[in-house]
C-alpha positions as CSV (number, residue, x, y, z in Angstrom):
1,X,-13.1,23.8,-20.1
2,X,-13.2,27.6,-19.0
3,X,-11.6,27.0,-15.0
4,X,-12.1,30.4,-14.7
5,X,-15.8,30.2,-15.1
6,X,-17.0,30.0,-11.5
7,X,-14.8,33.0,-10.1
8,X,-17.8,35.1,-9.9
9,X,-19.9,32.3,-7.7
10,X,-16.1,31.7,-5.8
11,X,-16.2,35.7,-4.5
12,X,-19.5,35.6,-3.4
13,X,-19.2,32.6,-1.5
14,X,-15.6,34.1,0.1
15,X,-17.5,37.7,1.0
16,X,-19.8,35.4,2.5
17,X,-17.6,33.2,4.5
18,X,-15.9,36.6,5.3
19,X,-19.0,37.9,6.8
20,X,-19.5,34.9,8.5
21,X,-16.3,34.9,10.3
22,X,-16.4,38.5,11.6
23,X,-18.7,37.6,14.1
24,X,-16.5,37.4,17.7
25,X,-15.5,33.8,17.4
26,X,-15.4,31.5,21.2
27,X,-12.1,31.4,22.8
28,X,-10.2,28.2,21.9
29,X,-7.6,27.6,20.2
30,X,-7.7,27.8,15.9
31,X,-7.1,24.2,14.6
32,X,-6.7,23.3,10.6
33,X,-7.6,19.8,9.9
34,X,-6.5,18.4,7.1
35,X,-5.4,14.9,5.1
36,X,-2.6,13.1,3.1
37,X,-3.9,10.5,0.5
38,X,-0.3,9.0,0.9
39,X,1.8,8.3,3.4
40,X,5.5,11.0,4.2
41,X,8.9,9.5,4.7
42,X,9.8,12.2,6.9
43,X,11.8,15.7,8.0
44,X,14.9,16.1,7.0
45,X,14.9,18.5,4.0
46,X,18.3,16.8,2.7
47,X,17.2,13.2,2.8
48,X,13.6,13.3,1.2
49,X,11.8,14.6,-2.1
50,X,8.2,13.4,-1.9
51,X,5.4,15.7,-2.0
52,X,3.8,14.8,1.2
53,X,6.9,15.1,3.5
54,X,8.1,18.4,1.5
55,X,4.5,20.0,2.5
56,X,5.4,19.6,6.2
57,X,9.0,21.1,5.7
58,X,7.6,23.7,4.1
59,X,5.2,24.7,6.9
60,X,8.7,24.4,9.4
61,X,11.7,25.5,7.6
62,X,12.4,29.0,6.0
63,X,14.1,29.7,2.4
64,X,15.2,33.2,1.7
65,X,12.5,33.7,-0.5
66,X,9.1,32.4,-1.1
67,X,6.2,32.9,-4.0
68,X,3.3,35.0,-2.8
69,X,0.4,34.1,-2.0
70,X,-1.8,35.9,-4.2
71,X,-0.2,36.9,-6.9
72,X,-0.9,34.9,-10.3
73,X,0.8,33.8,-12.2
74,X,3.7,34.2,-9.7
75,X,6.0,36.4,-8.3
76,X,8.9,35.9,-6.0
77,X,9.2,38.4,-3.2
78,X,11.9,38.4,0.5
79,X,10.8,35.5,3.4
80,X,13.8,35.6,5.7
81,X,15.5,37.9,3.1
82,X,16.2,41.7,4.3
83,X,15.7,42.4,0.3
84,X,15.5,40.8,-3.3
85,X,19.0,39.5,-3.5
86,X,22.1,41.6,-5.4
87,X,22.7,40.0,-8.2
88,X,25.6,40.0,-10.7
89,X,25.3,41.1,-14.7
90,X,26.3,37.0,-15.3
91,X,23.9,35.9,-13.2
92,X,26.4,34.4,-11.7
93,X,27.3,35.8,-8.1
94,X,24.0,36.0,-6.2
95,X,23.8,37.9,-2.6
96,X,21.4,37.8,-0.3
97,X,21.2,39.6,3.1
98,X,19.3,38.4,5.6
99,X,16.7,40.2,8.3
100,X,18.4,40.3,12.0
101,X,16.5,38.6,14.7
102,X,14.7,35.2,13.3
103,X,15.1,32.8,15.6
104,X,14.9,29.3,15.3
105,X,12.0,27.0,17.1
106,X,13.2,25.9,20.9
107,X,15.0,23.1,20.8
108,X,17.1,20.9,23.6
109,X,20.2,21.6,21.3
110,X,20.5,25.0,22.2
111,X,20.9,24.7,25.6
112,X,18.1,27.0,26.6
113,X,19.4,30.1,24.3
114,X,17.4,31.6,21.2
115,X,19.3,30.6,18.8
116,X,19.3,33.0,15.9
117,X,19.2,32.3,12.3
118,X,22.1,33.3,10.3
119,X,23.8,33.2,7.2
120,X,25.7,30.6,7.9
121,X,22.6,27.9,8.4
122,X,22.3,28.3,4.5
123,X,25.9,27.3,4.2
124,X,25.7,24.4,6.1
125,X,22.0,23.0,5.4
126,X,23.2,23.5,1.4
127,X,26.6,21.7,2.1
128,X,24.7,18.5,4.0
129,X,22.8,17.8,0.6
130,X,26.7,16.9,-0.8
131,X,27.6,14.6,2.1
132,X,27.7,11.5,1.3
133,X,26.5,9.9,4.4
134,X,23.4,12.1,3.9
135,X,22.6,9.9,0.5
136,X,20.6,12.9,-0.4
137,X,17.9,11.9,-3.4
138,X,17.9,15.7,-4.7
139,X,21.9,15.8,-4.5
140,X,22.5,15.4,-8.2
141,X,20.0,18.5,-9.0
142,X,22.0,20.9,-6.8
143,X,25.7,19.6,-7.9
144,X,24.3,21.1,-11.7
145,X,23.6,24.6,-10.2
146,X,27.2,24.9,-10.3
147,X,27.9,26.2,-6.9
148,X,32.0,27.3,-7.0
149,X,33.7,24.5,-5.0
150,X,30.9,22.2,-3.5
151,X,31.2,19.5,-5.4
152,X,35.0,19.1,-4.3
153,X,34.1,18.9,-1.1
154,X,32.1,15.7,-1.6
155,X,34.5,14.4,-3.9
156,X,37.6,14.9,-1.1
157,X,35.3,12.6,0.9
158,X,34.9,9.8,-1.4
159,X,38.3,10.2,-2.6
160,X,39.8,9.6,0.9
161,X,37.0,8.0,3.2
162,X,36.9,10.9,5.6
163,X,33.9,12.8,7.0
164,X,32.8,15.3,4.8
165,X,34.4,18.7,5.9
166,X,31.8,20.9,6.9
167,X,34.3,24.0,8.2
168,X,36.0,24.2,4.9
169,X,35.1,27.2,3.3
170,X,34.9,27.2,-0.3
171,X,34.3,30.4,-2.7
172,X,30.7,29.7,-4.1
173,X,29.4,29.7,-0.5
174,X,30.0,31.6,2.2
175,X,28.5,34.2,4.5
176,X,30.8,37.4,4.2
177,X,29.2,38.1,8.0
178,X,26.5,37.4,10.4
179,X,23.4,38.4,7.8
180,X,25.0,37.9,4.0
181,X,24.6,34.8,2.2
182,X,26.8,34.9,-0.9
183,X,27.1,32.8,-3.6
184,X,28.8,32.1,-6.6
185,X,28.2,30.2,-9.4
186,X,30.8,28.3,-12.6
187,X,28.1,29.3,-14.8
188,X,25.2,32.1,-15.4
189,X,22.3,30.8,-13.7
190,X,19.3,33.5,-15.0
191,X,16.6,31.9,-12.7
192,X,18.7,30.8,-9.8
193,X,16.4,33.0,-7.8
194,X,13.6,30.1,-7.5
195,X,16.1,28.0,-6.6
196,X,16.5,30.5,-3.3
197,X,12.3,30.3,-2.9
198,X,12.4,26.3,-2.8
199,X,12.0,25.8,1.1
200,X,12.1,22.2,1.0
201,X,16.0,22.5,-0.5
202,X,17.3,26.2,0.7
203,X,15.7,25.9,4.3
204,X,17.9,27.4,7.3
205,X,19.2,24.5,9.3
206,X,20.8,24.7,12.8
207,X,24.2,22.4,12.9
208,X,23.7,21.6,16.9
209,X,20.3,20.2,15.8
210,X,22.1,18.0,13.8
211,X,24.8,16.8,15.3
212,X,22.2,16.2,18.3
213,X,20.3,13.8,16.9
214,X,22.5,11.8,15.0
215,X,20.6,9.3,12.9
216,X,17.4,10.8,13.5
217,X,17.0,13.8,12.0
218,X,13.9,12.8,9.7
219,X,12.0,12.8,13.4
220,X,13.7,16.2,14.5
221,X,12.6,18.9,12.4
222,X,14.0,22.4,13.9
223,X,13.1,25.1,12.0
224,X,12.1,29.4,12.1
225,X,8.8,28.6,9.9
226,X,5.6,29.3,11.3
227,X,5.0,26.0,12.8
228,X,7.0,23.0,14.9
229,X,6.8,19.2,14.9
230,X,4.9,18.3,18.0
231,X,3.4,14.6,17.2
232,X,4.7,12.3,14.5
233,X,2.8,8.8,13.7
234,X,4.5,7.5,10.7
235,X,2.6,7.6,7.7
236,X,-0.4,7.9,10.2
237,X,-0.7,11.6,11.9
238,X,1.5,14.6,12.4
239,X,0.6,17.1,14.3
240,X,2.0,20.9,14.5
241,X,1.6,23.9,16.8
242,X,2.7,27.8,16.0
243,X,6.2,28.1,16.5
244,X,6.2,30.7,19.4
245,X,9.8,32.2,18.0
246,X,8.4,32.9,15.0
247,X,9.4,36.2,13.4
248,X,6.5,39.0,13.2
249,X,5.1,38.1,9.8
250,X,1.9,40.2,8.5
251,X,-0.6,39.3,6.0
252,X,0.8,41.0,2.7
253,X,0.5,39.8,-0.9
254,X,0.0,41.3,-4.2
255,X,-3.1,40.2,-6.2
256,X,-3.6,41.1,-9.4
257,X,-5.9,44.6,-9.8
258,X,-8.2,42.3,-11.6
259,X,-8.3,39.5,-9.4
260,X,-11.4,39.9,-7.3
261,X,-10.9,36.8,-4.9
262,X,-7.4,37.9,-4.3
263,X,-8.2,41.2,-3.7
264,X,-11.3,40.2,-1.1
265,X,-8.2,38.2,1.0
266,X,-5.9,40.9,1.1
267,X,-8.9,43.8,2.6
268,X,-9.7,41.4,4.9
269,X,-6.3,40.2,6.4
270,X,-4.0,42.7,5.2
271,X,-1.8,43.3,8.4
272,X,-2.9,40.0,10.3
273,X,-0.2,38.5,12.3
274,X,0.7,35.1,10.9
275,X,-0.3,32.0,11.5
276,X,-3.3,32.7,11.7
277,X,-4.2,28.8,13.3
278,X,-2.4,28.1,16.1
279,X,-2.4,24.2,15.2
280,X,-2.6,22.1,12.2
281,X,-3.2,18.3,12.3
282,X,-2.6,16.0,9.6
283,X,-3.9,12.5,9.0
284,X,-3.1,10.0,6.2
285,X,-6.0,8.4,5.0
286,X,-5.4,6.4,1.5
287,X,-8.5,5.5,1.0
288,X,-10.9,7.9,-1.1
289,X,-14.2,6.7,0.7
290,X,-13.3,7.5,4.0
291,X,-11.3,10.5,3.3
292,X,-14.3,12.0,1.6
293,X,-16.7,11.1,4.0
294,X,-14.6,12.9,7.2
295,X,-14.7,15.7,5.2
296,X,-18.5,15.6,4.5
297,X,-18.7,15.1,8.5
298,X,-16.8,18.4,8.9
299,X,-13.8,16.0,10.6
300,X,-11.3,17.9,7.9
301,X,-11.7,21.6,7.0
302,X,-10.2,21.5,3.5
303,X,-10.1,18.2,0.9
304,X,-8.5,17.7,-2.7
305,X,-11.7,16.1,-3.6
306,X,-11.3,12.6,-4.5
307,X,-11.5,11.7,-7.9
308,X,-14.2,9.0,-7.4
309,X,-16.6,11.6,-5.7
310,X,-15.4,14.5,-8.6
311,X,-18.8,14.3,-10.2
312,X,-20.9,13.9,-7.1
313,X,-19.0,17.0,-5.6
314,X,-18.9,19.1,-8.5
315,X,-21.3,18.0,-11.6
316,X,-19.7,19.7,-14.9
317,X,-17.7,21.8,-12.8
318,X,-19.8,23.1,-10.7
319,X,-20.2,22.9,-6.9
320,X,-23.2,20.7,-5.8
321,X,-25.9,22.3,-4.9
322,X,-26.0,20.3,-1.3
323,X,-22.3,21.8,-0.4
324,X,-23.4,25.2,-1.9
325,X,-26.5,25.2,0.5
326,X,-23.8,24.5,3.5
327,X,-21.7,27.2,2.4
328,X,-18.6,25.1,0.9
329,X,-16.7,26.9,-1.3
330,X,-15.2,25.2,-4.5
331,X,-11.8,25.9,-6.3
332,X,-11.1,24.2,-10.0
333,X,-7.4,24.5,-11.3
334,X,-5.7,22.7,-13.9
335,X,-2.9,21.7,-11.8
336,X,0.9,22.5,-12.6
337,X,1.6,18.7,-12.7
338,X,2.3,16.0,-15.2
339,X,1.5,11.8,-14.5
340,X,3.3,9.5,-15.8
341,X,4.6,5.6,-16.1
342,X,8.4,5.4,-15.6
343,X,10.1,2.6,-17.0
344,X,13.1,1.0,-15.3
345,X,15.8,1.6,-18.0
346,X,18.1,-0.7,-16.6
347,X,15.9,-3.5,-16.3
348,X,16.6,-6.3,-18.5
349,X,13.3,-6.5,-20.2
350,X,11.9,-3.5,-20.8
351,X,14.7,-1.0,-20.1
352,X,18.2,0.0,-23.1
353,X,18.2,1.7,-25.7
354,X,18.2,-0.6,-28.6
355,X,15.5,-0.8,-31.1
356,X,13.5,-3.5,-30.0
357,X,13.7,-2.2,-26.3
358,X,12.5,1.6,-27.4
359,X,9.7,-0.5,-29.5
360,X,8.2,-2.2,-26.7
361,X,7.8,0.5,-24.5
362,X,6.7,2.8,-27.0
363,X,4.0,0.1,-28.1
364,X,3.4,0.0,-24.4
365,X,2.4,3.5,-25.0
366,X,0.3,3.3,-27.9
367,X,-1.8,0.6,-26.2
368,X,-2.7,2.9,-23.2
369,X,-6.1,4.1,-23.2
370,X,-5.5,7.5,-22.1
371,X,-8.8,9.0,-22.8
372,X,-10.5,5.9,-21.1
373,X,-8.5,6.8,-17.9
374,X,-9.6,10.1,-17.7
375,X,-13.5,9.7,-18.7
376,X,-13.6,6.9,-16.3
377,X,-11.1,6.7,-13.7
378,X,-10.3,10.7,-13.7
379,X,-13.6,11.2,-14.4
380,X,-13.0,13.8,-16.7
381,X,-10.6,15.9,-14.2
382,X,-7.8,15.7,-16.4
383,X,-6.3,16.6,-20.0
384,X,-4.3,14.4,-21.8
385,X,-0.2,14.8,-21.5
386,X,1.8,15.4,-24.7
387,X,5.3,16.0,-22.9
388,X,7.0,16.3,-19.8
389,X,6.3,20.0,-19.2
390,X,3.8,21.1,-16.9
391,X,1.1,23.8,-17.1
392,X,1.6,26.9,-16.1
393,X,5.8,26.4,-16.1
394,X,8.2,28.0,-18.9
395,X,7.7,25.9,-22.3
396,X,4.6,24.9,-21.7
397,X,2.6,25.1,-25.1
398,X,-1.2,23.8,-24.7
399,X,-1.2,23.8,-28.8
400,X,1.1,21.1,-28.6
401,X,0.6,18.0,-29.6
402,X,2.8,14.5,-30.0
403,X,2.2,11.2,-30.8
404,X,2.6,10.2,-26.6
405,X,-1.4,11.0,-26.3
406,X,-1.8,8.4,-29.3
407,X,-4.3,5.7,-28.2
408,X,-3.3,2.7,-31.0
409,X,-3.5,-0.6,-30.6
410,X,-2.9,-1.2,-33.8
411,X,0.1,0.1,-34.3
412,X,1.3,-1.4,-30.8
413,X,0.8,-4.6,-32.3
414,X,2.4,-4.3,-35.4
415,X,5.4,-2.4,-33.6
416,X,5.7,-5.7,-31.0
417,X,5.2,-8.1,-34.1
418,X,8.3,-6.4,-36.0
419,X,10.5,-6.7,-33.3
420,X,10.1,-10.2,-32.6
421,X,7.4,-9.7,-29.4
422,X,5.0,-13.0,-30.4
423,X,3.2,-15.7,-28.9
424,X,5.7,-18.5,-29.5
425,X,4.2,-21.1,-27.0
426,X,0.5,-20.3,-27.9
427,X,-0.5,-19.5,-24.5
428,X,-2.4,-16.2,-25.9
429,X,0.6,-13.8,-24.4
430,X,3.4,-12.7,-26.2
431,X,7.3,-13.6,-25.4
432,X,10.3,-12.1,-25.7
433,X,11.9,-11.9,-28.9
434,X,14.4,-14.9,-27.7
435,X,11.4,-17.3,-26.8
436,X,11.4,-16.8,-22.5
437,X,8.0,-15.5,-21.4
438,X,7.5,-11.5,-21.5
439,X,6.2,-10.1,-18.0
440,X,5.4,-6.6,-17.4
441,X,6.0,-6.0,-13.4
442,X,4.1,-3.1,-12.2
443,X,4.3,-1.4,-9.0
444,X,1.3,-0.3,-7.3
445,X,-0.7,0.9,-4.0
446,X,-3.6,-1.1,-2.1
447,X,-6.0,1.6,-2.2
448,X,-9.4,1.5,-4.2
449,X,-8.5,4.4,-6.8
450,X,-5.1,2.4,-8.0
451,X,-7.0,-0.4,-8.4
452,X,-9.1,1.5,-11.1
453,X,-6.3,2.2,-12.9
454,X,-4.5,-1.5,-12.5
455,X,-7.9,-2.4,-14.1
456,X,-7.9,0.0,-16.7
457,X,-4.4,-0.6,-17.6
458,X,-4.4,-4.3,-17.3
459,X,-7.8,-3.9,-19.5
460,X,-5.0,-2.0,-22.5
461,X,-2.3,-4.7,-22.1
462,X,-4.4,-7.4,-22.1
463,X,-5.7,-5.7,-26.0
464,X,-2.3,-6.4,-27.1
465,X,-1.2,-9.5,-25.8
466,X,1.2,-8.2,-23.0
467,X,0.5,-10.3,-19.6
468,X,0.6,-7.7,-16.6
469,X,1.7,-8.8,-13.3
470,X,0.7,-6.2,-10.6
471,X,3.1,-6.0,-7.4
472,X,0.8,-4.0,-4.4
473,X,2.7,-2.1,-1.5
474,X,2.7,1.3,0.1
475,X,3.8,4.1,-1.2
476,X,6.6,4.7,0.7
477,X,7.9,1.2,0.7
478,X,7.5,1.5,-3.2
479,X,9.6,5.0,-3.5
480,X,12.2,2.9,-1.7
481,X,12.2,0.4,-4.6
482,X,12.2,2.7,-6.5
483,X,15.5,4.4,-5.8
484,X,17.4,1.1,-5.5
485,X,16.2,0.5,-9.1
486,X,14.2,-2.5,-8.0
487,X,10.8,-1.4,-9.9
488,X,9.9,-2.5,-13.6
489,X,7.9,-0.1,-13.9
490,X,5.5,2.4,-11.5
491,X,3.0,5.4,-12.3
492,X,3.3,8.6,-10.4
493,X,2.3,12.4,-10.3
494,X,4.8,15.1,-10.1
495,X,4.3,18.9,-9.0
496,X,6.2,21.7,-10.5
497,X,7.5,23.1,-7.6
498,X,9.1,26.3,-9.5
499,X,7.6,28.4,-12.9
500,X,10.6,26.9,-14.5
501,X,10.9,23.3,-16.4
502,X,14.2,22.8,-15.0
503,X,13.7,20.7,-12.7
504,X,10.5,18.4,-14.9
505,X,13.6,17.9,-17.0
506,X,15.8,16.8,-14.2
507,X,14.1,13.4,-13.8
508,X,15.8,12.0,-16.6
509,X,19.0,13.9,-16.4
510,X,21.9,10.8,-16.0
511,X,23.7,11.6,-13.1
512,X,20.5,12.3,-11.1
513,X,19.6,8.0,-11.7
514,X,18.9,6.7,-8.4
515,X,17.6,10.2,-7.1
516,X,15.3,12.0,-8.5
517,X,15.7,10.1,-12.0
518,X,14.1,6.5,-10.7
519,X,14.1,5.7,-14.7
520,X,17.6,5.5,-14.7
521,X,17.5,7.2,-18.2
522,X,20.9,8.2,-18.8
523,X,21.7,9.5,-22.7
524,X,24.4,12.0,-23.3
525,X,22.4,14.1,-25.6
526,X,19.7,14.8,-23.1
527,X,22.2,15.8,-20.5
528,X,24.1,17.7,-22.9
529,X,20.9,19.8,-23.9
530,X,19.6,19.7,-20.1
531,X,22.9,21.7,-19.0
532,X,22.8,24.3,-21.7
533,X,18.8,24.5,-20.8
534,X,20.5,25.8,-17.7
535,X,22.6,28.6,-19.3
536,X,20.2,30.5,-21.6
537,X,18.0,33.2,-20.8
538,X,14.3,32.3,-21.5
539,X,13.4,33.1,-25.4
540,X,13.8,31.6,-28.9
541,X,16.9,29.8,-28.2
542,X,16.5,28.0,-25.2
543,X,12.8,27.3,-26.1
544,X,14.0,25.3,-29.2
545,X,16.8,23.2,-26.7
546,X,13.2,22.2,-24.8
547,X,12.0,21.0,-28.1
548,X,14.7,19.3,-28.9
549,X,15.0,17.2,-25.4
550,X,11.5,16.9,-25.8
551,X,12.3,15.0,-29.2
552,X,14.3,12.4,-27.3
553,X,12.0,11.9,-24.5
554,X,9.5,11.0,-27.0
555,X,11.6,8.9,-29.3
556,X,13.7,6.8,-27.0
557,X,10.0,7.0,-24.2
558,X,11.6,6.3,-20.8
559,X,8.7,7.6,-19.7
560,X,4.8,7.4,-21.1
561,X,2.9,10.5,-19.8
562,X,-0.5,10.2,-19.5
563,X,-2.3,13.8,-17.9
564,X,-2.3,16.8,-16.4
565,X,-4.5,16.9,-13.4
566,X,-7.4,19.1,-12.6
567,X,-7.6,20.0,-8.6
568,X,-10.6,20.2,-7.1
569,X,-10.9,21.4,-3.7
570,X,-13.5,22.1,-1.5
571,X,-13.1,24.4,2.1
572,X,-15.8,24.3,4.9
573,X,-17.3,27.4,5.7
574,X,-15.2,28.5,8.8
575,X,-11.9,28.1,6.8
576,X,-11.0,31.3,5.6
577,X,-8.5,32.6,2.8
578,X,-7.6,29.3,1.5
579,X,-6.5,29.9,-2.3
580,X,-4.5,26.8,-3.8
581,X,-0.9,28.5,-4.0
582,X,0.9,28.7,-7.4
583,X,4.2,26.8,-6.6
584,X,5.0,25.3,-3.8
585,X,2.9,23.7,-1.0
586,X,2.6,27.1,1.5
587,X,-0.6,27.5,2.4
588,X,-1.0,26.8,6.6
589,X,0.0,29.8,7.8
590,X,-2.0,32.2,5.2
591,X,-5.6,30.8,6.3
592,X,-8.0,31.3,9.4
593,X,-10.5,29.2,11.5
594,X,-13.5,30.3,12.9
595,X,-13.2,28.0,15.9
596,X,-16.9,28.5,17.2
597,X,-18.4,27.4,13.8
598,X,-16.4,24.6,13.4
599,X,-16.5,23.3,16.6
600,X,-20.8,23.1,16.5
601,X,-20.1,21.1,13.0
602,X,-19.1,18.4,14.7
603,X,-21.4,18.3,17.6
């Protein structure tokens, strides 16, 4: 596939766009436009772990750390942090110290004061993810990192039906004074540090802001990112502005020597004040068509090109030669990602653990046409999945290979015919072992692309006799199902958000079933092999626990996974220094406009 291939054609569009753009642009204020194919659920970075609403957060809260920009594969460096933090030889006491003088967006909760940030916003924003009124989806996760104490707190809630104590100090997390985060772990932790990076999770959050807008804090974003929440339109619009209290951030990153893109980026905006835009406006658009075609009309200045326009945009991987005449430039990255069908464990017919249960779902499987989805569907802009773990992340082996890319319908058949799944009433679909009609329920959107797969899907079921019942609704609406366990069965894409498996594996861990785990997959081995995961240092050892979990995921199939995505995006001409970031969803505030140019697009 060679993704690096184009590099080469990349820097020379770049230097060009660079060129371009040092022309004295017209006054008027920089403006990024860009889309959502799906709809957010909104702001508060304790209640929500979708993609869309954590690329907003992202954009308005700060973590202590973040990954930079340029460097590849990764590499952690400070982001409200004075320093990388002081760590202990257990790995288990972590401290960080903070820079003096970030201040936090204006807000009516301050009362007309800068308010600035401090240790002890880490304290609390960590401790609201283990309140139980927050119902946090990502609480489960966070409990594991063995944090000294935490936990208790949340249990001293349930226990006694009293408001979680938020001025209890516990050991494992405190701020020793104004500037010092500490905190202290029950176990070694030897990657805790991207833990610190995740901004969605370890995001500086002001109590008044809070405690001001009580049961409305996913509409109330206050943050010391580079940018503030000025318009909301649920699952519609959102619109931001620079955050005028932002902190004086400069243009700094660390390509490799080798890199040429990278290193054209960092000559030309090395020591720019950040943002560079001074607004950024976001539309969700779930359709493909439409969202392509604003693009084309130079309505949006950056798009993950849909995948029904892949090969019209890029033909074998290479940018058309209509977008390379108007000075597009073109990015191709096999994405750090994994799809997948989740099955409802709990669910009386296709969920437990039994043989016949692990037989259906595994024939399920075998009848999936994976290599059908991506030559049609995908349209080639994807390999096929053998495991949970992501490209790019620790574990990742692209020699492996497992039965889970299988395509058999064969075998599926025979597998449903052993355990009792035939056509008892003759009605050409096959029934539950105990003679009552076998219905696979699956959750999906309205837009055209999902319909593609429902086809192609429906097309493998219908192969082996299984009747398929599609259930439409909105994305949102479904991850609500979702979490209440009221989904069969649903297909969805997961980003690694850290170069670390961890948290891929933490969608089946047990107690995480109603969070992030919407499979409900709860096995005591897995959880048992997930925790010490958590312990080792990366090497032999804790490579062969991921093989070993991998085992189970594959035998007992809670999940089927199908790719790995390959991205495909495609800038304008006036936007300048986009490069797709390696973890995380930062981006906003490391690009520029060339207002002037953009502007006569659209006239």
């Amino acid at each position: 596939m060679n993704i690096g291939r184009h590099l080469a054609g990349w820097c020379l569009a770049l230097l060009a766009a660079a060129a371009f753009a040092q022309a004295p642009p017209a006054a008027g204020p920089k403006v990024l436009r860009y889309s959502f194919p799906a709809g957010e659920t909104g702001f508060d970075p304790a209640q929500v772990s979708d993609l869309y609403s954590r690329t907003v957060l992202a954009h308005i809260f700060d973590a202590p750390y973040r990954f930079d920009y340029l460097a590849r594969p990764f590499k952690v460096v400070p982001n409200t942090a004075a320093a990388m933090p002081e760590v202990s030889a257990d790995f288990r006491t972590w401290t960080v110290r903070l820079q003096p003088g970030i201040h936090f967006a204006d807000d009516p909760a301050f009362k007309g004061q800068k308010r600035e940030l401090v240790a002890q916003d880490y304290v609390y924003a960590l401790k609201r993810f283990f309140d139980p009124a927050t119902k946090s989806p990502v609480y489960s996760g966070l409990k594991e990192q063995g944090i000294v104490g935490l936990d208790a707190l949340r249990q001293d809630a349930l226990k006694n039906g009293k408001p979680f104590d938020y001025d209890r100090e516990i050991e494992g997390l405190r701020a020793i004074d104004r500037h010092t985060l500490q905190v202290k772990l029950e176990a070694p932790r030897p990657r805790f540090l991207y833990q610190l990076a995740q901004s969605g999770i370890w995001s500086g959050v002001a109590r008044e802001v809070i405690e001001a807008y009580p049961g409305a804090t996913m509409e109330h974003p206050v943050g010391t990112g580079p940018f503030r929440l000025v318009q909301w339109r649920r699952s519609s619009k959102m619109v931001l502005e620079r955050n005028p209290n932002f902190r004086a951030m400069t243009y700094d990153a660390q390509p490799n020597a080798d890199d040429a893109e990278g290193q054209v980026l960092l000559q030309r905006f090395k020591g720019r004040r950040l943002p560079m835009v001074d607004r950024v406006e976001v539309n969700v658009i779930e359709e493909s068509q439409p969202r392509w075609l604003a693009f084309l009309n130079g309505e949006f200045d950056l798009v993950a090109v849909p995948l029904e326009f892949s090969n019209v945009a890029a033909p074998n991987g290479k940018l058309a030669a209509n977008l390379a005449r108007r000075g597009m430039q073109y990015n191709r990255t096999l994405l750090s990602d994994r799809v997948l069908y989740y099955f409802n464990m709990e669910d009386p017919v296709i969920g437990g653990y039994t043989p016949d249960k692990v037989a259906l779902r595994r024939a399920i499987g075998l009848a999936t046409d994976v290599s059908l989805e991506i030559n049609l569907a995908r349209r080639g802009q994807a390999i096929p999945a053998q495991s949970i773990i992501s490209p790019h992340t620790y574990g990742y082996d692209a020699d492996f290979k497992s039965h889970n890319s299988d395509h058999d319908p064969a075998r599926a058949k025979a597998l449903l015919d052993m355990f009792g799944y035939i056509d008892r009433d003759g009605d050409g679909w096959r029934d539950l072992p105990d003679g009552r009609p076998l219905v696979i329920q699956y959750a999906s959107q309205p837009d055209s692309i999902s319909r593609q797969f429902d086809e192609l899907w429906k097309k493998s079921m219908d192969e082996v006799g299984l009747r398929l019942r599609i259930e439409i609704g909105q994305w949102p609406e479904q991850l609500k199902k979702a979490r209440a366990g009221q989904l069969m069965l649903w297909q969805l894409g997961y980003t690694s958000a850290i170069p670390d498996m961890q948290d891929t594996f933490e969608i089946l861990f047990g107690p995480a079933a109603g969070g992030q785990n919407l499979a409900r997959f709860r096995m005591e081995a897995f959880d048992t092999l997930y925790r010490r995961m958590q312990l080792l240092p990366d090497g032999p050892e804790r490579l062969q626990a991921i093989a070993e979990a991998n085992k189970l995921l594959l035998a007992y199939a809670p999940h089927k996974y199908t790719v790995h995505r390959i991205g495909n995006d495609i800038a304008q001409p006036w936007l300048i220094g986009y490069k797709r970031p390696p973890f995380g969803n930062q981006f906003w505030h490391w690009v520029d406009i060339d207002p002037a140019a953009q502007r006569a697009a659209r006239r």
